[in-house]
VMD Tcl script that draws the C-alpha trace (Angstrom):
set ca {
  {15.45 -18.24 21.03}
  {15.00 -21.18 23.00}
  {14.75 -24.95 21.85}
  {11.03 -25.15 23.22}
  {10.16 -21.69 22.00}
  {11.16 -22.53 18.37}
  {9.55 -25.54 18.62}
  {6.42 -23.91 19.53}
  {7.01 -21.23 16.95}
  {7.50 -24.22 14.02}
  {4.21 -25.83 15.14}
  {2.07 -22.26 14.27}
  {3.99 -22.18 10.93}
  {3.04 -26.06 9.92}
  {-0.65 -25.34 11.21}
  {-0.57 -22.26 9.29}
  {0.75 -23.52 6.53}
  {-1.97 -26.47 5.83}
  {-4.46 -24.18 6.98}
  {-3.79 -21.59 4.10}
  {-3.30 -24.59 1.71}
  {-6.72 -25.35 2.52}
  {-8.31 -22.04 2.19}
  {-6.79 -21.08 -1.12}
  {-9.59 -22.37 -2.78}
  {-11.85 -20.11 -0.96}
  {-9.48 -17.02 -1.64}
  {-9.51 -17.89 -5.46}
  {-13.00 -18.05 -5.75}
  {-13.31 -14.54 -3.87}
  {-10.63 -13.05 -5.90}
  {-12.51 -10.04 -7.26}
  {-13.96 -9.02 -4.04}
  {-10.83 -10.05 -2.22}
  {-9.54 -6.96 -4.46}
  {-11.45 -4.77 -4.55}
  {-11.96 -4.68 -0.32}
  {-8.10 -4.87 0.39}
  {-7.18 -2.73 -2.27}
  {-6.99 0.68 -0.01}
  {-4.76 -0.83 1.99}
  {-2.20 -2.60 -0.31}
  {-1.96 0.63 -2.21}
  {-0.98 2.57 1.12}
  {1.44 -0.34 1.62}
  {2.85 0.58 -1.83}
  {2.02 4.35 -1.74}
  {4.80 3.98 1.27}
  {7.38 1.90 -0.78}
  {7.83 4.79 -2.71}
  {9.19 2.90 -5.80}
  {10.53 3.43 -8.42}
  {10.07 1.84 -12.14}
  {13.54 -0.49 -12.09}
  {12.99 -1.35 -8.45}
  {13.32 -4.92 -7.22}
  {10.50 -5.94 -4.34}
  {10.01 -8.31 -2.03}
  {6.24 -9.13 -0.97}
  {6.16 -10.92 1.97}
  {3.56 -13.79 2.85}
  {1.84 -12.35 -0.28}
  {-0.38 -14.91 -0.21}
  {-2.47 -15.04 -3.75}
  {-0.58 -12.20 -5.24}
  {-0.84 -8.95 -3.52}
  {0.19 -6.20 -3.31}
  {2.69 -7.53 -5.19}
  {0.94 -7.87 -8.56}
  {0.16 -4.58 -8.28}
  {3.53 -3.50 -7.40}
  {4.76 -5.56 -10.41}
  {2.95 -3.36 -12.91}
  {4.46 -0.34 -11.49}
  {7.90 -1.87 -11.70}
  {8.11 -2.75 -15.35}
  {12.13 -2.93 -15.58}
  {12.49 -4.35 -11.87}
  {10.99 -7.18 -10.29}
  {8.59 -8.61 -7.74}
  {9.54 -11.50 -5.27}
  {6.50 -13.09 -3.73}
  {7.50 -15.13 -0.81}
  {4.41 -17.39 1.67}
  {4.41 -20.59 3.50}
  {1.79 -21.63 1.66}
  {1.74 -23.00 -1.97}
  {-1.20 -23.20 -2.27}
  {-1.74 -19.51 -2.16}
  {1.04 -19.01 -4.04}
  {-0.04 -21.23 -7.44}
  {-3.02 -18.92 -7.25}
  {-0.79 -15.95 -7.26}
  {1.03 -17.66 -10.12}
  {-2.03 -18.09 -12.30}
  {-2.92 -14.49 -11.97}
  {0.36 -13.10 -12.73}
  {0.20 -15.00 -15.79}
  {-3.58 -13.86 -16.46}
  {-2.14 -10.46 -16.25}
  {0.47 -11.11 -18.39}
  {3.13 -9.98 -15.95}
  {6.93 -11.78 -16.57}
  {8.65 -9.80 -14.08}
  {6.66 -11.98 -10.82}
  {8.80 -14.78 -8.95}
  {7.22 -17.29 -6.37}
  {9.43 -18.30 -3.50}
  {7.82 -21.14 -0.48}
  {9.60 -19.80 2.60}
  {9.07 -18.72 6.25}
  {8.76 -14.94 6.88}
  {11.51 -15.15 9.71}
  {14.18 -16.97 7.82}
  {14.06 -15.45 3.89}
  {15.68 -17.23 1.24}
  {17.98 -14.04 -0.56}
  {21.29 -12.97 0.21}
  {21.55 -9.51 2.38}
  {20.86 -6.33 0.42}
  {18.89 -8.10 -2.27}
  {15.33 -5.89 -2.37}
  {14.82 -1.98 -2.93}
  {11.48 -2.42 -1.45}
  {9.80 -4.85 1.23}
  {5.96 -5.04 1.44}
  {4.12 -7.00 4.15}
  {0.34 -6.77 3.52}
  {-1.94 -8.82 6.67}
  {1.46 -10.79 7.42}
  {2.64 -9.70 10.73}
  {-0.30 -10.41 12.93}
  {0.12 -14.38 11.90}
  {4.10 -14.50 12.65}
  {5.26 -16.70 15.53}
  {8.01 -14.26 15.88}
  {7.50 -10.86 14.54}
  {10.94 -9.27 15.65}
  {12.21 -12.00 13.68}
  {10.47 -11.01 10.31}
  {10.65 -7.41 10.41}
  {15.10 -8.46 11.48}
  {14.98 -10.40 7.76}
  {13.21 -7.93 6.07}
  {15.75 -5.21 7.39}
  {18.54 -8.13 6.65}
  {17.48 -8.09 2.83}
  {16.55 -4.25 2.26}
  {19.08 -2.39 0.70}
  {20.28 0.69 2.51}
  {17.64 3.56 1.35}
  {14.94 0.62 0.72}
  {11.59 1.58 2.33}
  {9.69 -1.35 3.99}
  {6.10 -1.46 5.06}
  {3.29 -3.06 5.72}
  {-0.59 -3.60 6.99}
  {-1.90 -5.22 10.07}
  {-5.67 -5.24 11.35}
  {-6.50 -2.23 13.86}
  {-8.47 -3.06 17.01}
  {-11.84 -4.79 17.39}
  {-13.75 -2.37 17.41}
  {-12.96 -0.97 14.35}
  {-13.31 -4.15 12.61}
  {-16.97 -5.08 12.83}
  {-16.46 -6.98 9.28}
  {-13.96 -9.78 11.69}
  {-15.30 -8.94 15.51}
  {-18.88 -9.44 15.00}
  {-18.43 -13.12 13.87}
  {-16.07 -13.88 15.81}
  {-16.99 -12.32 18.83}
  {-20.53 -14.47 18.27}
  {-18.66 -17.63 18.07}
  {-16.94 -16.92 20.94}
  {-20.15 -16.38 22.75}
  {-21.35 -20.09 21.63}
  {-18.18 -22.15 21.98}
  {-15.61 -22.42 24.88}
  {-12.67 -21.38 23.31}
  {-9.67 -21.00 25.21}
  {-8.82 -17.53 25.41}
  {-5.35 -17.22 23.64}
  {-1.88 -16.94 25.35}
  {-0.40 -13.26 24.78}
  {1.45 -12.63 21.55}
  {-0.51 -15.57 20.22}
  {-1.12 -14.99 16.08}
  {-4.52 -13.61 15.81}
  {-6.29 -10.97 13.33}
  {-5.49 -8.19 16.24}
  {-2.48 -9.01 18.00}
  {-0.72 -6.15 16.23}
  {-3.91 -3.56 16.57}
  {-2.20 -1.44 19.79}
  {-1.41 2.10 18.96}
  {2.76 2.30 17.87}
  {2.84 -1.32 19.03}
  {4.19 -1.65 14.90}
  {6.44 1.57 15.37}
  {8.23 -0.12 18.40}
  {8.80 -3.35 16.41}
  {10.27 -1.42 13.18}
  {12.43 0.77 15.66}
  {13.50 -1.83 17.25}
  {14.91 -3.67 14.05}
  {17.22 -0.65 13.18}
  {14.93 0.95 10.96}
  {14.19 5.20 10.84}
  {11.83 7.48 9.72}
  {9.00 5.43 11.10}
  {5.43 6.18 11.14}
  {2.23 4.67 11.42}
  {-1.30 5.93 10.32}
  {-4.83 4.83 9.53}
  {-6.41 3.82 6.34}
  {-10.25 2.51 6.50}
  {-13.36 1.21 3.62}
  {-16.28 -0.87 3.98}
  {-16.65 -4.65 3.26}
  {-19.69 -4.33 1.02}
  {-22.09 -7.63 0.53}
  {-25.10 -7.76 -0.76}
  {-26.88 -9.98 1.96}
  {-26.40 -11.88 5.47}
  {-25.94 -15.21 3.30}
  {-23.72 -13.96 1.36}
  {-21.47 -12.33 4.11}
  {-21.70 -15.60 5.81}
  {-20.57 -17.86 2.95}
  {-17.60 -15.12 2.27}
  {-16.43 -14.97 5.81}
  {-16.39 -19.35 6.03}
  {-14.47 -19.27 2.90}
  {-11.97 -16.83 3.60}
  {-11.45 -15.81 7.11}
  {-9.76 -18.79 9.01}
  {-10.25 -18.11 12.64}
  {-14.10 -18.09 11.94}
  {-13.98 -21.19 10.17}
  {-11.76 -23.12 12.89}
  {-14.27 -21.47 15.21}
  {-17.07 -22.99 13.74}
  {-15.70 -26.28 12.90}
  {-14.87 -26.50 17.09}
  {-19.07 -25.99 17.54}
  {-21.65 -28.46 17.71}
  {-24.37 -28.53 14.75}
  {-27.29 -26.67 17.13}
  {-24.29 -24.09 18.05}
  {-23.37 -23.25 14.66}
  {-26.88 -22.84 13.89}
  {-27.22 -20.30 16.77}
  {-24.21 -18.40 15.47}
  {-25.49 -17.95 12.19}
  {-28.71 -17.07 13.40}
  {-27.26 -14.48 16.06}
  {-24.70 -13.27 13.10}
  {-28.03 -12.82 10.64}
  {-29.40 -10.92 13.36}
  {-26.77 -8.53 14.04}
  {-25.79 -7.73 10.41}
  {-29.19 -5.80 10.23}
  {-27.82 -2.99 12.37}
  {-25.13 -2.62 8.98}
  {-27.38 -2.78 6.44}
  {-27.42 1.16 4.69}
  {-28.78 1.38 1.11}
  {-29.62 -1.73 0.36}
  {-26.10 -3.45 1.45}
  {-24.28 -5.04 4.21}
  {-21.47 -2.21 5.21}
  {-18.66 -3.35 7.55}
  {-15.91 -1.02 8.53}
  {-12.84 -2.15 7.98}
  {-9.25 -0.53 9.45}
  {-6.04 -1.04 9.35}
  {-2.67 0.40 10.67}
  {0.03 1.52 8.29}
  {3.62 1.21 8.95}
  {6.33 2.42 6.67}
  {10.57 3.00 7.64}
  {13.37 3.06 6.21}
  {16.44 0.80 5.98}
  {19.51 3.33 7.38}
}
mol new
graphics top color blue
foreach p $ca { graphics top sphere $p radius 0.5 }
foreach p [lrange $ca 0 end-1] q [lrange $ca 1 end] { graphics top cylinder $p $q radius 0.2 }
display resetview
């Protein structure tokens, strides 16, 4: 990699990284629902890990804790590495490990494409709503391969397409309307830059790894009401909340508004239902 590309590449991680330090307070006071709307697709991340009760896992940019808590309890003689750029996430992690009474949890601060363990170290990598943020995704998936063990499954979730993500497109897609944002450069981190049918596949293949597959897994993000969809979505989901913060007062207002609006066409039995759909990508380490 060149000079200027790494460069580049250590400027997404630092804005990343005080980004997610900001929003962790957002993400701990969302826990439960946090939960209980990415659960599906953590336990298909796990459901792929295949592992086993003395395994030792690595969770990668596991954020406030999963699916690596939940991969802890099903590894009661192993142990679960979380690893993120952000601490801030990861002291939230750390509180609920120790909520859950779970000794078998270690926190490691570190970047994705550089991991801090020794080849060979992990029976099982999981990457839940990681890759789509990497500056360089080869790079990641090379280190996870790096620090599998031969046999050791890795896999993870990123966001499917647009379209299939009303819960993410139809704010942001609103905000785009009402700001001039710049559209992206290509490869750019963003909530769908990984969304392309076997776009994952290529990437695993590429690192070395077999027996690769991708598939589907969808659910709803339930809420109760517009308001409290929109106070959700500005405390959790950063691109919407740099969106916003780059629009004028009467713009803002317009989005919410048009957002309000729009939401209608989801509500079904009293609720707010937003599909929600992600690609699953498992291989092995040969």
């Amino acid at each position: 990699m060149s000079a200027s590309a790494e460069q580049i590449a250590e400027q997404v991680r630092n804005v990343q990284r005080s980004t997610w330090d900001e929003f962790s307070a957002g993400w701990r006071k969302w826990d439960a629902e946090l939960l209980g709307w990415h659960a599906p697709f953590g336990d298909a991340v796990i459901e792929e890990a295949r592992l086993g009760p003395d395994y030792v896992v690595l969770d990668v940019a596991a954020g406030t804790g999963e699916p690596g808590l939940t991969a802890a309890v099903l590894v009661p003689h192993g142990s679960v590495a979380l690893l993120d750029l952000s601490a801030g996430m990861l002291r939230v992690a750390v509180e609920k490990a120790a909520a859950r009474g779970l000794s078998n949890v270690h926190p490691a601060v570190g970047d994705a494409a550089a991991l801090p363990f020794v080849d060979g170290s992990f029976d099982a990598v999981l990457c839940r709503f990681g890759f789509m943020f990497f500056p360089r995704m080869s790079a990641a998936v090379g280190e996870m391969a790096r620090v599998a063990r031969p046999g050791a499954r890795i896999s993870a979730a990123v966001w499917g397409r647009a379209a299939e993500n009303p819960w993410a497109s139809l704010i942001l897609g609103t905000i785009a309307r009402h700001t001039e944002l710049q559209v992206p450069p290509s490869g750019t981190p963003g909530l769908f830059r990984c969304a392309a049918q076997g776009f994952m596949t290529r990437i695993f293949r590429d690192a070395g790894l077999v027996d690769v597959r991708e598939r589907k897994v969808s659910t709803d993000l339930v809420k109760a009401s517009p308001e409290l969809y929109w106070e959700f979505m500005t405390d959790i989901a950063t691109t919407a909340a740099v969106g916003l913060a780059r629009a004028d007062q009467e713009s803002r207002e317009l989005i919410r508004s048009d957002v309000f609006q729009m939401l209608s066409r989801y509500e079904h039995d009293g609720a707010i239902r937003l599909r929600s759909t992600a690609t699953i990508v498992a291989g092995t380490k040969p």
